[in-house]
C-alpha positions in Angstrom: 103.1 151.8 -27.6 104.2 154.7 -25.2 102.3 158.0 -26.2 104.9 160.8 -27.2 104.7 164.2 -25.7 108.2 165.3 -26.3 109.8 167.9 -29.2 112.7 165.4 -31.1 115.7 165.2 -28.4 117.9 164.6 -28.1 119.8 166.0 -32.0 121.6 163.3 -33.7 125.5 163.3 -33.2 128.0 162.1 -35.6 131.1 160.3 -34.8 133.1 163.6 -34.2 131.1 164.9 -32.0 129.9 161.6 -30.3 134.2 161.3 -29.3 134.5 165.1 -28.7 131.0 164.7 -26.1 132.3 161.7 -24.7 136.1 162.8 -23.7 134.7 166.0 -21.8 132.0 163.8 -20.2 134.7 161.2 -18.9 137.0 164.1 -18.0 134.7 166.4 -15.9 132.9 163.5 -14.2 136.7 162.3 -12.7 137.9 166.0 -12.0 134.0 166.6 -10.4 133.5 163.5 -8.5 130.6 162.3 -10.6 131.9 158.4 -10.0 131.6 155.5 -8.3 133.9 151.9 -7.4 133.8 149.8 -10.5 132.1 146.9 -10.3 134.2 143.5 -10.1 132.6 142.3 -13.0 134.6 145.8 -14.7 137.7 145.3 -13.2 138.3 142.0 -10.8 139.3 142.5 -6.9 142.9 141.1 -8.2 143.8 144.0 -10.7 142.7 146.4 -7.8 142.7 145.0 -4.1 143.5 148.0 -2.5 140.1 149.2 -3.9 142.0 152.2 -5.1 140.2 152.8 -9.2 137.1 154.9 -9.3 135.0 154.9 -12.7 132.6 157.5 -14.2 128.9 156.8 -12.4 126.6 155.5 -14.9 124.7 158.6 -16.4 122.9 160.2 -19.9 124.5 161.7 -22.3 121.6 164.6 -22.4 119.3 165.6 -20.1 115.9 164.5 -20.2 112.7 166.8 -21.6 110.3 166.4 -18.4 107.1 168.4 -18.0 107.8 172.0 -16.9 104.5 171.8 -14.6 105.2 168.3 -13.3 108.5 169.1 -12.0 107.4 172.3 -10.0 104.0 170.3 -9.1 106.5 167.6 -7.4 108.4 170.0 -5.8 105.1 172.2 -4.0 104.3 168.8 -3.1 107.4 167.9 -1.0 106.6 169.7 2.1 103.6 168.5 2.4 104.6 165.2 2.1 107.6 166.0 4.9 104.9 166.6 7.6 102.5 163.6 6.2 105.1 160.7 6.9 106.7 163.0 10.1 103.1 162.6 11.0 102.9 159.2 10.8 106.2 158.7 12.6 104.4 160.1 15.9 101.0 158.5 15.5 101.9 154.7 16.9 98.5 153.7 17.1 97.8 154.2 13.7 101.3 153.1 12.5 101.2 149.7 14.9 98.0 148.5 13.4 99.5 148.7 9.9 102.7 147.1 11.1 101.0 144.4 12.8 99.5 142.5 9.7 103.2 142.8 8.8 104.9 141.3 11.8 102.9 137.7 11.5 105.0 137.5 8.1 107.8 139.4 7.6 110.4 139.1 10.5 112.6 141.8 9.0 109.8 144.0 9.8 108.9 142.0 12.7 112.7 142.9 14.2 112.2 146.8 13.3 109.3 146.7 15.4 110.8 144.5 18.4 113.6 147.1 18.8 111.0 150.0 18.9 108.9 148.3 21.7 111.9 147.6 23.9 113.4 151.0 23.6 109.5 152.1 24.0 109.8 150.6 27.7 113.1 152.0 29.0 112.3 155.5 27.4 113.2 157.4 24.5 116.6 159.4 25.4 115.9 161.8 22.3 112.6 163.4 21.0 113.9 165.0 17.4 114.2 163.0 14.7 115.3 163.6 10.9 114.0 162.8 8.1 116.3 163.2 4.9 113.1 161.7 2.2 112.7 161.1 -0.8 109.8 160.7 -2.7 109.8 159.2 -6.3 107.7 159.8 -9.3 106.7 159.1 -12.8 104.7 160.6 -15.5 101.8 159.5 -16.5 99.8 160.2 -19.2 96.5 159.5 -19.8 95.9 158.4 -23.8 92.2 160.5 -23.6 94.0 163.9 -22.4 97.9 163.5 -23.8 98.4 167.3 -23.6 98.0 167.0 -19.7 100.7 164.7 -17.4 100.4 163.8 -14.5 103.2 162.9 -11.5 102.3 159.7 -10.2 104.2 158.4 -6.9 106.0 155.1 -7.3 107.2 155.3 -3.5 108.2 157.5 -0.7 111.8 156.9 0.7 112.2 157.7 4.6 115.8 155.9 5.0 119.2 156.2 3.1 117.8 158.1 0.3 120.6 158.2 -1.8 122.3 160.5 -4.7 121.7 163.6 -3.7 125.7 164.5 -3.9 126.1 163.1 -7.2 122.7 164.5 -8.7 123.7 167.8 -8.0 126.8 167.2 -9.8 125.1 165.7 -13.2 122.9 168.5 -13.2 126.2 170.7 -13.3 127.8 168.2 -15.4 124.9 168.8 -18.7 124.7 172.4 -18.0 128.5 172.1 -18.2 128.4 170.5 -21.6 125.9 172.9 -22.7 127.6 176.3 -21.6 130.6 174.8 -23.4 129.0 174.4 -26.7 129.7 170.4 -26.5 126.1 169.9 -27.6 125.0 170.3 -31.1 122.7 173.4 -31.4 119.1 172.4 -30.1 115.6 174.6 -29.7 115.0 172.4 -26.9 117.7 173.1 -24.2 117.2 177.1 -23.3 119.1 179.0 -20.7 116.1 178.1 -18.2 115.2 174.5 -18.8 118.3 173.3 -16.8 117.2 174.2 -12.7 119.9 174.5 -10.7 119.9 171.3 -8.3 121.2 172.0 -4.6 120.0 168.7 -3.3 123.7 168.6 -1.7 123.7 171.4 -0.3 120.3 171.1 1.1 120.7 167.5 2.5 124.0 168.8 4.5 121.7 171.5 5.5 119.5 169.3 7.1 122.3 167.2 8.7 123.3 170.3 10.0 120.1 171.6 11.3 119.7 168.7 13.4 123.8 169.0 14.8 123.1 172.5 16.2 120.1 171.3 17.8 121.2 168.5 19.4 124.2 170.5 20.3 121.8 173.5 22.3 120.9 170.1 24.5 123.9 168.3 24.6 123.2 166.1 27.1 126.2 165.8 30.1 129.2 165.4 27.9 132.3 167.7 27.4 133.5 165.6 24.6 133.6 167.2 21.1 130.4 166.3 18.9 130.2 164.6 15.6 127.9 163.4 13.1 128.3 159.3 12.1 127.7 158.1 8.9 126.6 154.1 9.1 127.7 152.8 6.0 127.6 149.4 4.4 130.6 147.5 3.6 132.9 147.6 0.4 130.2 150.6 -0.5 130.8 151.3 -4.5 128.7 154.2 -4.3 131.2 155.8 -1.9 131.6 159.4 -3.4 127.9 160.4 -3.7 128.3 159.5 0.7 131.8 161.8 0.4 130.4 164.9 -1.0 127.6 165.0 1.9 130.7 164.4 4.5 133.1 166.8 2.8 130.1 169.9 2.9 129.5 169.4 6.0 132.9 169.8 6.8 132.9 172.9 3.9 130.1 175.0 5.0 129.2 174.1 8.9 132.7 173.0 9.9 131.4 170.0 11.4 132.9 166.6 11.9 132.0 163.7 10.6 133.0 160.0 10.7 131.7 156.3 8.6 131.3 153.3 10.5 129.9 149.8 9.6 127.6 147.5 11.4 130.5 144.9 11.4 132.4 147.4 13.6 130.3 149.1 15.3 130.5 147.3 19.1 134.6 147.9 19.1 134.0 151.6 18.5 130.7 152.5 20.0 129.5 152.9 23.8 126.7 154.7 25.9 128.2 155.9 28.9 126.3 153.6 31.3 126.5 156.2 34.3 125.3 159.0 32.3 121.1 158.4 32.3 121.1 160.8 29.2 122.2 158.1 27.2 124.8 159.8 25.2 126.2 157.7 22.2 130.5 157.5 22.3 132.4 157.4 19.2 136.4 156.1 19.2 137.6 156.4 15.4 139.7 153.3 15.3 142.6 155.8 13.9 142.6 157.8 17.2 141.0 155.1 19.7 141.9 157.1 22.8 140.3 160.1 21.2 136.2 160.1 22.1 133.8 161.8 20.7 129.7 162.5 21.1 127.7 161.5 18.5 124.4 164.1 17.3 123.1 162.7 14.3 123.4 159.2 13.3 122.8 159.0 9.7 122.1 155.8 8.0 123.0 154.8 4.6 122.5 151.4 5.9 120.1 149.2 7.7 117.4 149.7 5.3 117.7 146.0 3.7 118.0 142.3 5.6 121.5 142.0 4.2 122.9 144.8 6.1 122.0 142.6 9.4 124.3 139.9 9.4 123.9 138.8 13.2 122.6 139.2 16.6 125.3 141.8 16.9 123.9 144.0 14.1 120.9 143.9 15.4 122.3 144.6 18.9 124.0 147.8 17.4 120.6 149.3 15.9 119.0 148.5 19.6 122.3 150.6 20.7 121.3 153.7 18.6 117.7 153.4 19.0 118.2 153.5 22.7 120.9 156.5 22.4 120.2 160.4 22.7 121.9 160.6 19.4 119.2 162.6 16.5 118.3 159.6 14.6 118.0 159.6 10.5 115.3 157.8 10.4 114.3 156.5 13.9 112.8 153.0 13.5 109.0 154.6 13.6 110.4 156.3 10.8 111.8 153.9 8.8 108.8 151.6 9.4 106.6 154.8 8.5 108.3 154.0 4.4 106.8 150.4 3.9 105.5 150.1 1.0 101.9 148.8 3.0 101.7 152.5 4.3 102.0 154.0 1.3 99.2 151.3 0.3 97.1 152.3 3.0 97.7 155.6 2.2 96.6 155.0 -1.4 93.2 153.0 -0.5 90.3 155.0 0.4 87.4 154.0 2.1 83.7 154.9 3.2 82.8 156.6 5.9 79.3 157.3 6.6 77.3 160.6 8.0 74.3 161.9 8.2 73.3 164.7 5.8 72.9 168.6 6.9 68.8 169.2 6.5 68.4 166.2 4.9 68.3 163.3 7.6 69.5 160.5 5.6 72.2 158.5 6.4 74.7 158.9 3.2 78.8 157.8 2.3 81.5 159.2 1.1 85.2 158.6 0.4 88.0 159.5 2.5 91.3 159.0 1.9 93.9 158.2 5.2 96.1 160.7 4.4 93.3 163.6 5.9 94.2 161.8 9.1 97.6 163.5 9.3 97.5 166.5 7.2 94.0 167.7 7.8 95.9 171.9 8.6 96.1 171.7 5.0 93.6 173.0 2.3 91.3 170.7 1.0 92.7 171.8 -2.5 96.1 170.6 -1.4 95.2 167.1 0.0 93.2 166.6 -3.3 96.2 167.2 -5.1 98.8 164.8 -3.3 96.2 162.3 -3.5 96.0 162.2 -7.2 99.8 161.7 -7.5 99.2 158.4 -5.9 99.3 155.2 -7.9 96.3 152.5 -7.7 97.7 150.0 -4.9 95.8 147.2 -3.5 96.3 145.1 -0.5 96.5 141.1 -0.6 94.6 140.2 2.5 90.7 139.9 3.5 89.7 143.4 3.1 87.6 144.0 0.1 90.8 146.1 -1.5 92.6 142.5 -0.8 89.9 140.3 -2.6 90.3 142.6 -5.5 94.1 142.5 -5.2 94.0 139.0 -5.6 91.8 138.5 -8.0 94.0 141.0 -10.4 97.5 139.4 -9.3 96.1 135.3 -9.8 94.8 136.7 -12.9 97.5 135.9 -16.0 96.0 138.6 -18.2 94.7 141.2 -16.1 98.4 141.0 -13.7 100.4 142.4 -17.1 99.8 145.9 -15.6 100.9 145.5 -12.3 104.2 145.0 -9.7 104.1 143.1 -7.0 106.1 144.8 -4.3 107.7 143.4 -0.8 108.5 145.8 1.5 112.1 146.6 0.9 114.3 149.0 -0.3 117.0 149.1 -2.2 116.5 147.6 -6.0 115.9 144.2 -7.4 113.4 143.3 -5.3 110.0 143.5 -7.1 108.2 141.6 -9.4 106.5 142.4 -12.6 103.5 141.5 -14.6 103.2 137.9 -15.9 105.5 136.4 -13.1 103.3 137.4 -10.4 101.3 134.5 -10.4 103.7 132.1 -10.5 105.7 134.3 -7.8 102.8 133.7 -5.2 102.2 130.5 -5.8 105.5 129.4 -5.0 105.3 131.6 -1.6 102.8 128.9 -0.6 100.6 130.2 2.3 98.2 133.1 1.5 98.8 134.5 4.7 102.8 135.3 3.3 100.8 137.5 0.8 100.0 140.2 3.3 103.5 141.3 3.2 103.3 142.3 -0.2 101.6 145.2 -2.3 100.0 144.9 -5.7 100.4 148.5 -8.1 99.3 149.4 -11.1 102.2 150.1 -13.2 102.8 153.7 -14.5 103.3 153.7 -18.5 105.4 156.8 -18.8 105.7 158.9 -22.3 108.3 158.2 -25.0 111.7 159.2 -24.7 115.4 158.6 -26.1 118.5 159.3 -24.6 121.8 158.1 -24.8 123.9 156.0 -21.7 127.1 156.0 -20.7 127.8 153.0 -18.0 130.9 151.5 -17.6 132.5 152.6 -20.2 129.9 151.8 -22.8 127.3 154.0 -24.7 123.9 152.8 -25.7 121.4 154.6 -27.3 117.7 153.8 -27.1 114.1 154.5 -25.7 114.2 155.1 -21.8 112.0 156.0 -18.6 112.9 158.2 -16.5 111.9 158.4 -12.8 112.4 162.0 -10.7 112.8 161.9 -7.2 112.5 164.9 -5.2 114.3 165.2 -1.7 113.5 166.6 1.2 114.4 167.6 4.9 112.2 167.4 8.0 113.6 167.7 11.5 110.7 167.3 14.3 110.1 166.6 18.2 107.4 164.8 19.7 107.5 166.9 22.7 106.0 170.2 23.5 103.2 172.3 22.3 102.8 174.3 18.6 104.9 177.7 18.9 104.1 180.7 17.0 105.8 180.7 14.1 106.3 176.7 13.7 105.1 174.4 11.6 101.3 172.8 13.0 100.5 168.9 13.7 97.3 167.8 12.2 97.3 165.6 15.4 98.8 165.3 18.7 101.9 167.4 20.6 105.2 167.8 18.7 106.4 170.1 16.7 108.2 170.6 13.5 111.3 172.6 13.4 112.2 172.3 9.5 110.8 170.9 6.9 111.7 172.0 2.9 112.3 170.8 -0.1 115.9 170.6 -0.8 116.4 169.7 -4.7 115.9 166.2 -6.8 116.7 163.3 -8.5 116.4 161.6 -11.9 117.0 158.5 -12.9 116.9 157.0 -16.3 117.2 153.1 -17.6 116.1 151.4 -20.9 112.5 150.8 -21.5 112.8 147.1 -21.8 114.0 147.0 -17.8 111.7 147.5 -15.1 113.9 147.9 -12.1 115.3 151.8 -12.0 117.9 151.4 -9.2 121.3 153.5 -10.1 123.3 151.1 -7.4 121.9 148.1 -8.2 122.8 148.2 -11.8 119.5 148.8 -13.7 119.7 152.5 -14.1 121.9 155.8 -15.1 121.9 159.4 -13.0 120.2 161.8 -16.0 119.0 165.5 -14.9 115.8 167.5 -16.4 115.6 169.9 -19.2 112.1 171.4 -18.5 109.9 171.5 -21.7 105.8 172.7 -21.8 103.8 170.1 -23.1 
């Protein structure tokens, strides 16, 4: 049974106020953009072909109590993490061994890291690179000290971290509700316990950032500069992708433009005179208008599915090999697998010999003091203990342990077996592990996978509202906290900038830039808003 922490929340409503809650909730989502395509299970591709109906985006009813000290201990933590996985990025010794026990069996991966070798040879036309992260959390709390949670990290997203328009906007949407006295009177919402979220406006900033820098360089081209949003096909999640094009446009007056994979040959070129590599955009609306691309930003490519053919995968060779600003660049994107975050996770001993002593004695280290090693001890120690317990499923003795837990039907009940993917649906939970591996035959298939202990987060209730049904019952919620890094691998540290723990480069921006919470029903263990298992919630910050 889940430990409660929480003051009773949210109040009880009764049918009056449930239909007076309810209208304002529809109406200020559709007037506010808080929405998304309906699926075709809601309404069939024959009642609207033209794709023309939007729907209110799944979200709570209330916001969610969450640990005053959690939240702000996630948010100090962002920054840090920014420069950890920028780190990685640059470090392809250290990334390439990792990504080699994956190549052998995953050929998703495998593909990633072809692409990377062959733009490797020709040359990389553009040092920067931006990272819009994400990095997702839940709270833990230990039965022997309930009066003290804990974050713990159930991933770090490096590509098409998504929802940071539409957070913003449920975070305005509650404090909406409560500034308009739609709630019943509570103790436990206070002026202060809603934060402001700006993860919009802070993810435009960052796509912005990189724009002006790519435009101080602009390599060879007169032609006007925009920003590219790769998209996926039939996206129902289109508005939370609109909001990030339409402040750009709003605050930096900068162009922007959404292409697909499935069209991206008949509208993109590198001019093959120019050795800059410049990437050419023709908007199939204007096709004799031409434009320079400075930030290709990907809310797609992160999942199998999204490569269809040799000619996708030709088109992310194409932008790898461009002088467009990348977000992510493959290294990048590799640099979010869920094996490096299990490496990350796995300490190991390192032996020394003892000051005045003589003997030869261990102690742990963890890989992250590789990376981030310009940092306090104080603050490594405390990014380390928001990671989870991960094991690897190979030869290592991490991997025999693995194993042992995953094969075992009674000890596997607190674990999920992850693949590296993103995008929802794809895990696997507690007693179906076994069963899971054993139909993936070979052993040697079980490298590609990670094994982590699952996070039992506190009690909590909340109401959702998803497509066009409320349900009322006890949820999870999982916070994810975004952040902006832009960084080059060339030149030395400048006064003033941000330090490597290793090797040249240099970081030109890197902040935490608001968050994310997502909330589904305790009896479903996927989370993912898009995917249909969750609902976009925001925090009301309580001291436990």
């Amino acid at each position: 049974m889940a430990i409660s922490i929480y003051p009773d929340f949210p109040p009880e409503l009764n049918g009056e106020q449930t239909e007076n809650l309810l209208s304002n909730l529809k109406d200020w989502t559709i007037t506010n953009g808080l929405a998304v395509r309906p699926s075709p299970a809601l309404i069939p591709r024959d009642v609207d072909p033209f794709s023309a109906l939007a729907v209110t985006a799944p979200v709570t009813l209330f916001p969610s109590p969450f640990p005053h000290q959690c939240f702000e201990e996630a948010k100090a933590l962002q920054p840090v993490f920014n420069l950890l996985y920028s780190s990685i990025s640059k470090d392809e010794s250290w990334l390439g061994e990792v990504i080699e026990e994956l190549v052998e069996v995953d050929d998703f991966i495998a593909k990633l890291w072809h692409i990377h070798i062959q733009v490797k040879e020709e040359g990389y036309a553009q040092p920067l690179t931006l990272g819009l992260f994400r990095s997702d959390y839940m709270v833990h709390v230990d039965p022997s000290t309930p009066t003290q949670p804990q974050i713990k990290q159930v991933e770090f997203n490096t590509i098409a971290s998504s929802f940071g328009g539409l957070s913003s906007q449920v975070s305005r949407l509650h404090r909406h509700l409560h500034s308009s006295s739609v709630y019943p009177p509570t103790p436990v919402i206070a002026p202060d316990s809603l934060p402001q979220n700006l993860a919009l406006e802070g993810l435009a900033f960052g796509l912005a950032t990189a724009h002006i820098h790519y435009c101080k360089a602009k390599p060879g081209s007169r032609l006007p500069v925009c920003i590219l949003f790769l998209v996926q096909d039939e996206e129902r999640n289109v508005f939370d992708q609109r909001h990030l094009e339409y402040q750009l446009s709003k605050a930096h007056s900068i162009r922007s433009f959404r292409l697909t994979f499935s069209s991206f040959h008949a509208r993109i070129s590198i001019e093959s005179t120019n050795p800059l590599r410049p990437l050419i955009y023709r908007p199939s609306s204007f096709p004799s208008t031409s434009y320079q691309v400075s930030v290709v930003y990907f809310r797609a490519g992160y999942s199998p599915n999204d490569y269809l053919s040799e000619s996708d995968w030709s088109a992310r060779l194409h932008i790898e090999r461009s002088a467009a600003i990348k977000c992510p660049s493959i290294l990048t994107q590799l640099a979010g697998c869920k094996k490096v975050q299990q490496e990350l996770a796995t300490p190991f001993e390192r032996e020394h010999v003892a000051p005045y002593e003589g003997e030869l004695k261990k102690h742990r280290v963890y890989p992250v003091e590789r990376f981030i090693s310009q940092f306090p001890k104080s603050t490594i120690e405390r990014l380390v203990r928001s990671f989870a317990v991960m094991y690897p499923l190979d030869d290592s003795p991490a991997g025999q342990e693995g194993t042992a837990i995953a094969t075992d039907p009674e000890r596997c009940k607190g674990y999920v077996l992850k693949p590296q993917r993103e995008g929802g649906g794809n895990n696997i939970y507690r007693s179906a592990i076994p069963g899971y591996l054993e139909q993936l035959g070979s052993k040697e298939l079980w490298k590609g996978y990670i094994l982590m202990e699952i996070i039992e987060p506190p009690a909590l209730r909340n109401w959702i509202f998803r497509e066009g049904k409320i349900k009322f019952g006890e949820v999870i919620g999982e916070l994810g906290i975004y952040g902006c890094c832009l960084w080059s691998t060339e030149g030395k540290n400048l006064v003033g900038q941000i330090p490597w723990a290793r090797g040249k480069g240099r970081v030109l921006l890197s902040t935490e830039v608001g968050y994310l919470l997502r909330t589904k029903g305790r009896e479903s263990d996927e989370g993912g808003v898009a995917a249909g298992f969750g609902a976009m919630d925001s925090v009301c910050l309580v001291d436990v």
